[in-house]
C-alpha positions as MATLAB code, in Angstrom:
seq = 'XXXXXXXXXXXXXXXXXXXXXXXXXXXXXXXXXXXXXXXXXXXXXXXXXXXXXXXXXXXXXXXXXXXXXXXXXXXXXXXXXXXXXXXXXXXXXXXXXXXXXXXXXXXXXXXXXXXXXXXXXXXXXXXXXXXXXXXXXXXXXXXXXXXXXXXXXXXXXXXXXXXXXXXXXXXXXXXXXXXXXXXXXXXXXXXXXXXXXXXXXXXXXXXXXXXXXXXXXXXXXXXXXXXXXXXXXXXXXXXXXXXXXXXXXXXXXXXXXXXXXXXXXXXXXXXXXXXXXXXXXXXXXXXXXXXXXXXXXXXXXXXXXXXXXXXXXXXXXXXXXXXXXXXXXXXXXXXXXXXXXXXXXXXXXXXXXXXXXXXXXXXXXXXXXXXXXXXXXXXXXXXXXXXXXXXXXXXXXXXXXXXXXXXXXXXXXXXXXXXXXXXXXXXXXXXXXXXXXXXXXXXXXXXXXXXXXXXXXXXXXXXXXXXXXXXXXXXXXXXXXXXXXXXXXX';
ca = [
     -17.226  -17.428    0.878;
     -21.074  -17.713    1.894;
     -21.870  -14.275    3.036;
     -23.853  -11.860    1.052;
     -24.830   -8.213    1.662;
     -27.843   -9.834    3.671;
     -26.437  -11.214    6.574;
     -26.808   -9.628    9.907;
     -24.573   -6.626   10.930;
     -21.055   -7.424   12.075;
     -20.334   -7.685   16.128;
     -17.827   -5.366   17.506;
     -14.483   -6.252   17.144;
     -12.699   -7.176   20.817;
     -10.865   -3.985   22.285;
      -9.079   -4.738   25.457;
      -7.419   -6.595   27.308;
     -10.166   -8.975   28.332;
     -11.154   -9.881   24.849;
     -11.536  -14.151   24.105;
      -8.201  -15.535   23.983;
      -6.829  -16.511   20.345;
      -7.323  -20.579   21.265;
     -10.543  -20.360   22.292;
     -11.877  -18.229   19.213;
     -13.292  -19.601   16.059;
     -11.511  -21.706   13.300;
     -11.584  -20.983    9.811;
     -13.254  -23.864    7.473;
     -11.286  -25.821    4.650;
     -12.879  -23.505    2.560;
     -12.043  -20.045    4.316;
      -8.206  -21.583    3.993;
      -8.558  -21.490    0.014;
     -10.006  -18.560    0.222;
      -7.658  -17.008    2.129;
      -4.857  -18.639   -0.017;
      -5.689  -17.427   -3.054;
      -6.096  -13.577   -2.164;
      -2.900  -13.331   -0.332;
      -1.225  -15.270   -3.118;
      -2.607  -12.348   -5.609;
      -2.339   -9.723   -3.341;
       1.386  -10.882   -2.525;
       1.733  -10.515   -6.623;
       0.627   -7.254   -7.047;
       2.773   -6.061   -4.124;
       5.746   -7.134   -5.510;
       4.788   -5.313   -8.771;
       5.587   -2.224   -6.660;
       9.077   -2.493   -5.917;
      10.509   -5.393   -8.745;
      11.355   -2.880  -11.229;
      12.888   -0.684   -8.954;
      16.492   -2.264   -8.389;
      16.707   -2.604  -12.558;
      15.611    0.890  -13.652;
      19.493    1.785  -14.706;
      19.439   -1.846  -17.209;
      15.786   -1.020  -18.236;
      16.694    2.439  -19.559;
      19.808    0.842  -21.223;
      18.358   -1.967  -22.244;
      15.042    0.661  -23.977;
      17.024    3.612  -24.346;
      15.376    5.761  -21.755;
      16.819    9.005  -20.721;
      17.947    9.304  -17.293;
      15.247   12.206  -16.985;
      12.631    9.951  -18.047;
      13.677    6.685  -16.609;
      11.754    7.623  -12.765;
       8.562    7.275  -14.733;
       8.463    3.927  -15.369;
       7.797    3.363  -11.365;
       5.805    6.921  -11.590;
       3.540    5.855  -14.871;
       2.360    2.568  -12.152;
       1.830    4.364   -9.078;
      -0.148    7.035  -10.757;
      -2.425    4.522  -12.321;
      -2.548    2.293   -9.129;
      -3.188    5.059   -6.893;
      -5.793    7.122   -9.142;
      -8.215    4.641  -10.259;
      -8.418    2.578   -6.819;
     -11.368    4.295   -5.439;
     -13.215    3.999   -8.741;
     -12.585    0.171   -8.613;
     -13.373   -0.679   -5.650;
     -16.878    1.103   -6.401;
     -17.261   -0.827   -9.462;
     -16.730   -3.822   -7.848;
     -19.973   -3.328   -5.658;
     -21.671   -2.832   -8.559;
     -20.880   -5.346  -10.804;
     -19.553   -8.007   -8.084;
     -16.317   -8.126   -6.961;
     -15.102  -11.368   -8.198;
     -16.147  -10.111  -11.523;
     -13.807   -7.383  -11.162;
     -10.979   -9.381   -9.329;
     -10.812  -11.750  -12.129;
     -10.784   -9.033  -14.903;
      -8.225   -7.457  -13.279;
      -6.118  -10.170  -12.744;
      -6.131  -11.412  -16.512;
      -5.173   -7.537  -16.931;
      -2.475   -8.077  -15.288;
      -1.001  -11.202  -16.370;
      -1.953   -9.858  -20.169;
      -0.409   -6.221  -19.548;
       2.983   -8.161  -17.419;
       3.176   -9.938  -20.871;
       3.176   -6.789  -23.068;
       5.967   -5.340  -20.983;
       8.176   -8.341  -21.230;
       8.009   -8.135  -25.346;
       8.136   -4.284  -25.027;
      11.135   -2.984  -27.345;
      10.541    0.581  -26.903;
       9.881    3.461  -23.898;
       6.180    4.225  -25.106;
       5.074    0.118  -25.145;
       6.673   -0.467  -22.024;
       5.144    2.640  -20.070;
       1.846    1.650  -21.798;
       2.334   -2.051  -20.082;
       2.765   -0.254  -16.901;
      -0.415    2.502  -16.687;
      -2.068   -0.989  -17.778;
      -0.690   -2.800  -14.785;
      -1.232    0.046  -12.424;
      -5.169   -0.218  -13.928;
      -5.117   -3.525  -13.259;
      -3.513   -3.434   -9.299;
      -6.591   -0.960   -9.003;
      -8.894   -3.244  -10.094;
      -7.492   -6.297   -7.937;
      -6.555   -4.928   -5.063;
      -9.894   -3.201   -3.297;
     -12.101   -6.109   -4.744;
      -9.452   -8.651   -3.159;
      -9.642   -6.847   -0.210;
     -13.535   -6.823   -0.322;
     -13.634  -10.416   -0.973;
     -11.643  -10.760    1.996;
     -13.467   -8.905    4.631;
     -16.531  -10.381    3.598;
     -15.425  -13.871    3.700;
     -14.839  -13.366    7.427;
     -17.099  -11.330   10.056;
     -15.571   -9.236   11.862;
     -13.601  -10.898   14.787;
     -10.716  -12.928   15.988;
     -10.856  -14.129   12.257;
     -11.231  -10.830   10.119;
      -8.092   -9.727   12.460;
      -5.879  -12.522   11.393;
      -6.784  -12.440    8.026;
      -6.057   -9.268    8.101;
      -2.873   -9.707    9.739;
      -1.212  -11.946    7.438;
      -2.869  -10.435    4.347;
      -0.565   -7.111    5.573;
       1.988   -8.889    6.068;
       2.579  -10.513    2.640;
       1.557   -7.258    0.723;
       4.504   -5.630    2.958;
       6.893   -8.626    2.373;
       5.835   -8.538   -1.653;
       7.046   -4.827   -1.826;
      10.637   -5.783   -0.095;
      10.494   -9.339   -1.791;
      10.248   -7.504   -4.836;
      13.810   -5.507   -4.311;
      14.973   -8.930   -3.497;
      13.117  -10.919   -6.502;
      14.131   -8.519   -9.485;
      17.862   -7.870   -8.375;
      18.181  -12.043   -9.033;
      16.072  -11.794  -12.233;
      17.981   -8.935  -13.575;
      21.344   -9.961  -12.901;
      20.579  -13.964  -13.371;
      18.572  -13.921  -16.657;
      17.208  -10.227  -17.846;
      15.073   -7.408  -16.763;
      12.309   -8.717  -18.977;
      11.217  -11.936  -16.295;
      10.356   -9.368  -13.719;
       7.210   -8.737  -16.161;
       6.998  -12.770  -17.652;
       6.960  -13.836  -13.767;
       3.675  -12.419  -13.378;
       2.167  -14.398  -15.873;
       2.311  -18.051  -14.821;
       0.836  -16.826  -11.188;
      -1.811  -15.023  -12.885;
      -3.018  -17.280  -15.262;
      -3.084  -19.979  -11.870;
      -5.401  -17.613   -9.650;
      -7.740  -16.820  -12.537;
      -8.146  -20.711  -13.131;
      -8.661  -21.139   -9.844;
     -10.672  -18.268   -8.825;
     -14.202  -19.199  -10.195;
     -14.179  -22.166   -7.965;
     -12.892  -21.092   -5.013;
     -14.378  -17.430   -5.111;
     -18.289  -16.567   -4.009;
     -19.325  -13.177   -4.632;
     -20.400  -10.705   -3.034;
     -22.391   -7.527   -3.838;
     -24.945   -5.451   -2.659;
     -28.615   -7.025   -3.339;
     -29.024   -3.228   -4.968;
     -27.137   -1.608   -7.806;
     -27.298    1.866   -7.487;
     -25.956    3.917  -10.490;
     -22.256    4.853  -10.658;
     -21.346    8.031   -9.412;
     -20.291    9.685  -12.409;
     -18.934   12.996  -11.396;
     -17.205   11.798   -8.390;
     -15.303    9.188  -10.103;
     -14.200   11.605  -12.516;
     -13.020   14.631   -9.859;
     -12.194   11.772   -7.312;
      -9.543   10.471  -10.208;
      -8.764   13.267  -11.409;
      -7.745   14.476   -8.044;
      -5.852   11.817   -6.997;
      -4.023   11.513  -10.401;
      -2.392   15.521  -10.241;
      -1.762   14.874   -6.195;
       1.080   11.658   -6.848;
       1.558   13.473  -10.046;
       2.776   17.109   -8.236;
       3.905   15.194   -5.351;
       5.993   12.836   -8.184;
       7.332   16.401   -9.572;
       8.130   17.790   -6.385;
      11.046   15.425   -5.763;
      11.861   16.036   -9.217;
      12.277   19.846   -9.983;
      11.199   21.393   -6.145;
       8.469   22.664   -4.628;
       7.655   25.742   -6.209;
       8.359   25.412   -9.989;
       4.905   25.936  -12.084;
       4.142   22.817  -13.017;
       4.182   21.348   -9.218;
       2.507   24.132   -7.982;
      -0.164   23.936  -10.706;
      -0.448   20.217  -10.775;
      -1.430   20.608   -6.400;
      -3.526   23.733   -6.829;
      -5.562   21.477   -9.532;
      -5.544   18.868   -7.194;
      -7.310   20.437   -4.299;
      -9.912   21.772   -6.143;
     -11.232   18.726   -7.719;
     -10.690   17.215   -4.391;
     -12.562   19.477   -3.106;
     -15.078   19.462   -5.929;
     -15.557   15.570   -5.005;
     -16.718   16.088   -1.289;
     -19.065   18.664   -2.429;
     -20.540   16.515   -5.111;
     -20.834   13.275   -2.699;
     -22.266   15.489   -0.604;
     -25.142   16.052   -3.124;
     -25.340   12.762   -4.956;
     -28.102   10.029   -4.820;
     -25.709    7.121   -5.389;
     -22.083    8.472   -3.844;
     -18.587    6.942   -4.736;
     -18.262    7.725   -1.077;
     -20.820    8.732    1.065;
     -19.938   11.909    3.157;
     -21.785    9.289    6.740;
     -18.692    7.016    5.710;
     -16.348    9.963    5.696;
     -17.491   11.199    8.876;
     -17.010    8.375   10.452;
     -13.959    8.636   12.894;
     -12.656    5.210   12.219;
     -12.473    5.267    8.506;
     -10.963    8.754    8.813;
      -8.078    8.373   11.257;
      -7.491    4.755   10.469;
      -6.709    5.708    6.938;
      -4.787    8.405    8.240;
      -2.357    6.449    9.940;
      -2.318    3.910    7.252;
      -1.274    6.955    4.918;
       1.977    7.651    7.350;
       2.661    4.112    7.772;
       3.106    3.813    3.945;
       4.455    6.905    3.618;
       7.843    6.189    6.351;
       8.547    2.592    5.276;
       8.193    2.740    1.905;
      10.344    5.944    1.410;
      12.717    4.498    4.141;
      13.322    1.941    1.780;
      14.309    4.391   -1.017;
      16.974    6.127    1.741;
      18.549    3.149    2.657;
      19.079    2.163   -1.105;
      20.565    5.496   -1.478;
      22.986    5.078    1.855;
      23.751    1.320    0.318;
      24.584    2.088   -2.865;
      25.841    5.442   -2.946;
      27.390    5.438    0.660;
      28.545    1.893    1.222;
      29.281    0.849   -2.765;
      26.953   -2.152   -2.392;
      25.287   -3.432   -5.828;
      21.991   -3.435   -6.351;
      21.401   -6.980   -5.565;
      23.390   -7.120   -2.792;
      20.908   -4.195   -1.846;
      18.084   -5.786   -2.569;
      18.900   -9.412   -0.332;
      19.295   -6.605    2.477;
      15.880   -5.483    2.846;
      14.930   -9.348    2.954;
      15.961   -8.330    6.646;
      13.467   -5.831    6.440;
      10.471   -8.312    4.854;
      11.218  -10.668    7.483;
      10.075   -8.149   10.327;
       7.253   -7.063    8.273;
       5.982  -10.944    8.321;
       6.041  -10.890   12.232;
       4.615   -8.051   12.700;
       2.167   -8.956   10.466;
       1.630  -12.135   12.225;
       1.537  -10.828   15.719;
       0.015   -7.586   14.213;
      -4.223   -9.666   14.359;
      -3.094  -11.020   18.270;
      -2.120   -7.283   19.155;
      -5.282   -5.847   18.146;
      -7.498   -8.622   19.757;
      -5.749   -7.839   23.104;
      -5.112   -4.136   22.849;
      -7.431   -2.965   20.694;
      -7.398   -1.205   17.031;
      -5.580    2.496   18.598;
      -3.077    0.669   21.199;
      -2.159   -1.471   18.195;
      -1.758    1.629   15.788;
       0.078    3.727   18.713;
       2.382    0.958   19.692;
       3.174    0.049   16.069;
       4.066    3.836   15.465;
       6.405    4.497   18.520;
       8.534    0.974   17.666;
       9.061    2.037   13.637;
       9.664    5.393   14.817;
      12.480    4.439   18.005;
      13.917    2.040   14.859;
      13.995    4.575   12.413;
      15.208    7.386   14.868;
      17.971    5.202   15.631;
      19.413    4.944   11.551;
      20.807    8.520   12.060;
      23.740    7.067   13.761;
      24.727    5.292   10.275;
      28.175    6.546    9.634;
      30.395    5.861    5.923;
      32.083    2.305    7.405;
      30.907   -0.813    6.418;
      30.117   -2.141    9.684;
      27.067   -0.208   10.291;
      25.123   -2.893    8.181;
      24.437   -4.325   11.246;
      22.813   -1.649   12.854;
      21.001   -1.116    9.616;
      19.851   -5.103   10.057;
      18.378   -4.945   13.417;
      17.045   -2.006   12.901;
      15.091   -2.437    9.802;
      14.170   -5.836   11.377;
      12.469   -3.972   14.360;
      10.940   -1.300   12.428;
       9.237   -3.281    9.859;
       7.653   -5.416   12.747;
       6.127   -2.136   14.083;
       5.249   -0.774   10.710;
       3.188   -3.960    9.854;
       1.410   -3.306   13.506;
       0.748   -0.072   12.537;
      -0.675   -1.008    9.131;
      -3.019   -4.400   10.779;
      -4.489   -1.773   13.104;
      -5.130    0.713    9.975;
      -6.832   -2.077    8.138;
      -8.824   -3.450   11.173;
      -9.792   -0.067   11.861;
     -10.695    1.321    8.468;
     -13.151   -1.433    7.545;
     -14.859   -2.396   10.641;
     -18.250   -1.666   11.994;
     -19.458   -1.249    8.024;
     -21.852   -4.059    6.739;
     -20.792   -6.222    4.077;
     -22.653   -4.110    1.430;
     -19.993   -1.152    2.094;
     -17.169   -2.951    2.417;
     -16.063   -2.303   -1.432;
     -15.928    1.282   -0.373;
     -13.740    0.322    2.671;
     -11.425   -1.137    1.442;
     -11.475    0.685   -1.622;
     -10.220    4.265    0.386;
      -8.161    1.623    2.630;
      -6.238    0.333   -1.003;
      -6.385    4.115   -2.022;
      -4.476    5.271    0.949;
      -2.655    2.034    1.010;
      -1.197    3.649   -2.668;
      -0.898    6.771   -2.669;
       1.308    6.410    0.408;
       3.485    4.160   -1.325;
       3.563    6.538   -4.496;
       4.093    9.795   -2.245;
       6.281    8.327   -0.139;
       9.550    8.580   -2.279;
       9.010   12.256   -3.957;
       8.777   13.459   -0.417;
      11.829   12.532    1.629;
      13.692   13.039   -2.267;
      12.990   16.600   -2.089;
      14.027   16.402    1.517;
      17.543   15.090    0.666;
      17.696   17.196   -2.119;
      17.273   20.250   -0.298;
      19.341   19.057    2.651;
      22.501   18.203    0.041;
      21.881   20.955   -2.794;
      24.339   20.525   -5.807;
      27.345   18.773   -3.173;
      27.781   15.372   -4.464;
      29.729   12.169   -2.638;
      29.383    9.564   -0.310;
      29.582   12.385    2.897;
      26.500   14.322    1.015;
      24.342   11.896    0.615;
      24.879   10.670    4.076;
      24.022   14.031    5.310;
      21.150   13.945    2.849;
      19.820   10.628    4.036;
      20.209   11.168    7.513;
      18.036   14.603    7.906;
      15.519   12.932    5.878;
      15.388    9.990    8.061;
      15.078   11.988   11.032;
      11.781   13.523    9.367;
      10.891    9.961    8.780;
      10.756    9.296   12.200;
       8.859   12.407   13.193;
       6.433   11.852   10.882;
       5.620    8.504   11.755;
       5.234    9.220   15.990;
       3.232   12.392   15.243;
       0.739   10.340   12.876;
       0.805    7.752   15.093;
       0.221    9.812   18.269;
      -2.376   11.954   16.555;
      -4.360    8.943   14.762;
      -4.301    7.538   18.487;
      -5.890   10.670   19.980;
      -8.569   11.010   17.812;
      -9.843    7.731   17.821;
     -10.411    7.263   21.462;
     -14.305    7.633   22.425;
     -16.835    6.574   19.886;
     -17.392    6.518   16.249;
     -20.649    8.319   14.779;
     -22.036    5.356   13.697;
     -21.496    4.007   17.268;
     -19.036    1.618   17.486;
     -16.454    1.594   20.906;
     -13.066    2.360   19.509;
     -10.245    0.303   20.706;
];
């Protein structure tokens, strides 16, 4: 990485149909391939940190002696922490230089994966995970910053892009996959001591591979923002997380949203007034950054919480164990690795909105077509293809998000970029499940069996696939014409 916050502004990234052909654009250096190595191998990481856990919450809680009330929170206790503090990271990391704060974070993580390996009670193993979550909101923006910056927007930037989506996609099904093996092999515990060998290899890598980047400029940290920016974000997953659990309208739901909108809204009036903005409101305005996040929000969202359904359908439906769920969504990461792959080619020729439209209507056909699962075994098949479909149009969907959100910004704001990109990126994933929950669980009431939760599952899959062509469609529509800062939209 050679570029600093002084090089000239980025050129427009190629929007139709005419743009250079893939073989005749540029090649990345020896050194770009490092680079590019060593991100996606850490970003790859923390996306499996999403999911691992998921698969062996009944043996953790056994194993610990959670509750069953309690045991949702050691997922919850990460996302919150992941989701909440992103935005504040990302900011840091312009401030104090972004491999700075990758680094920290990542011997975070690999310290905190430790902790919750050795944990032998509830409150030191939640405590390893809000540390984790801190620490996947530390890594992720400022990986993502390092990335963008290490390639100017282009043919480049788009693959990059591309196959960095891809692998964060595949880490969060790899995950499923990776701690059904670990729990059922050798013990729960290795889905926290597996983190530590691959973080302890990027940090010793890291200082020589790595060149910073950071604005020439350190403006002072936007106090009051980061605080009702944080704040906000924290009682959103957190009344969103409750939601699923209780319903929609018990008192602490409703009071943890009401809380939430205010100090959201509290934080656009303050940027709005600051001298040194988290975010400044000429970055929020801009269409791109909006809408692009927007559909990355409903991308997450869907596939993410699709993943939670189909567990539910496997397991509760079909009788499959939880590994034998888990090597099923491998299915599922495969697609999301194609798509991701093709996802950098797509936007080249069809531009950042095509990309982001056609992505949307392909994981929403796929989806849509899951309601026909029925209680027999054999619809594992359709399940398959389908998944394998819909994950390649997810990961479209999510390359044009990414492309979109952090171009025509120079290098000195792409730690904001990509910090609201990882924020969005997070908070879908941590909304995602509470949502379609509380849409099974108003769909099935207090019925219980196989025949329930298929009814359960397949309502909420049909709002699945809603969701994802509206946000698609409407993401599409807005971003056609030109941004305020100028730049042709694709």
């Amino acid at each position: 990485m050679s570029r600093t916050a002084a090089t000239p502004a980025p050129t427009p990234v190629p929007t139709g149909p005419s743009a250079v052909p893939r073989a005749a654009g540029p090649r990345m250096t020896r050194r770009q391939k490092l680079v590019l190595a060593l991100l996606l191998g850490s970003q790859f990481m923390v996306a499996v940190d999403f999911s691992i856990l998921n698969v062996a919450l009944p043996v953790v809680g056994k194993g610990l002696g959670f509750s069953l009330a309690h045991l949702q929170w050691i997922a919850t206790s990460f996302a919150l922490a992941a989701a909440g503090f992103t935005l504040l990271f990302g900011r840091v990391a312009d401030l104090v230089g972004r491999k700075n704060v990758f680094i920290g974070g990542m011997v975070a993580l690999g310290l905190s994966s430790a902790l919750g390996g050795l944990a032998t009670s509830p409150e030191v193993l939640l405590t390893a995970r809000v540390l984790q979550g801190l620490a996947t909101a530390a890594v992720t923006p400022a990986g993502l910053a390092l990335l963008t910056t290490a390639f100017k927007e282009g043919p480049l930037r788009e693959r990059a892009l591309g196959l960095n989506g891809a692998l964060m996609s595949a880490g969060f099904t790899a995950g499923a996959i990776l701690g059904g093996l670990l729990t059922d092999l050798l013990s729960w515990r290795w889905a926290f001591f597996v983190n530590v060998p691959v973080a302890a290899l990027v940090v010793a890598l890291a200082p020589a591979v790595i060149t910073d980047s950071r604005p020439e400029r350190r403006p002072r940290l936007d106090v009051p923002g980061a605080v009702t920016v944080t704040g906000g974000l924290l009682l959103l997953v957190l009344g969103l997380t409750r939601a699923g659990e209780t319903g929609w309208t018990t008192p602490t739901t409703l009071a943890s949203l009401a809380a939430a909108a205010v100090l959201l809204t509290a934080f656009i009036g303050i940027e709005r007034r600051a001298a040194a903005p988290l975010v400044p409101i000429r970055v929020l305005k801009r269409r791109s950054v909006v809408w692009g996040n927007a559909a990355g929000l409903i991308a997450f969202v869907t596939e993410t919480s699709l993943v939670f359904l189909l567990t539910l359908y496997l397991q509760e439906v079909l009788g499959h164990s939880a590994l034998a769920t888990g090597l099923a969504f491998g299915v599922l990461g495969v697609g999301t690795v194609v798509g991701g792959m093709l996802g950098g080619r797509a936007v080249g020729r069809f531009g950042n909105r095509r990309a982001i439209v056609l992505g949307g209507a392909v994981q929403a056909v796929a989806t849509l077509s899951l309601v026909a699962l029925g209680t027999s075994g054999t619809w594992i098949w359709l399940l398959l293809a389908a998944t394998f479909v819909g994950g390649a149009g997810n990961m479209l969907m999510i390359v044009g998000f990414m492309v979109t959100a952090t171009s025509g910004l120079p290098d000195e704001e792409q730690g904001r970029a990509t910090g609201l990109a990882t924020m969005t990126q997070q908070v879908g994933i941590a909304l995602g499940i509470p949502v379609m929950s509380a849409v099974v669980t108003a769909r099935t009431g207090a019925a219980t069996g196989p025949a329930a939760v298929l009814s359960g599952v397949s309502t909420a899959i049909l709002v699945n696939s809603a969701l994802v062509l509206f946000g698609a469609l409407l993401a599409g529509y807005f971003l056609t014409g030109r941004d305020h800062g100028g730049a042709a939209e694709g």
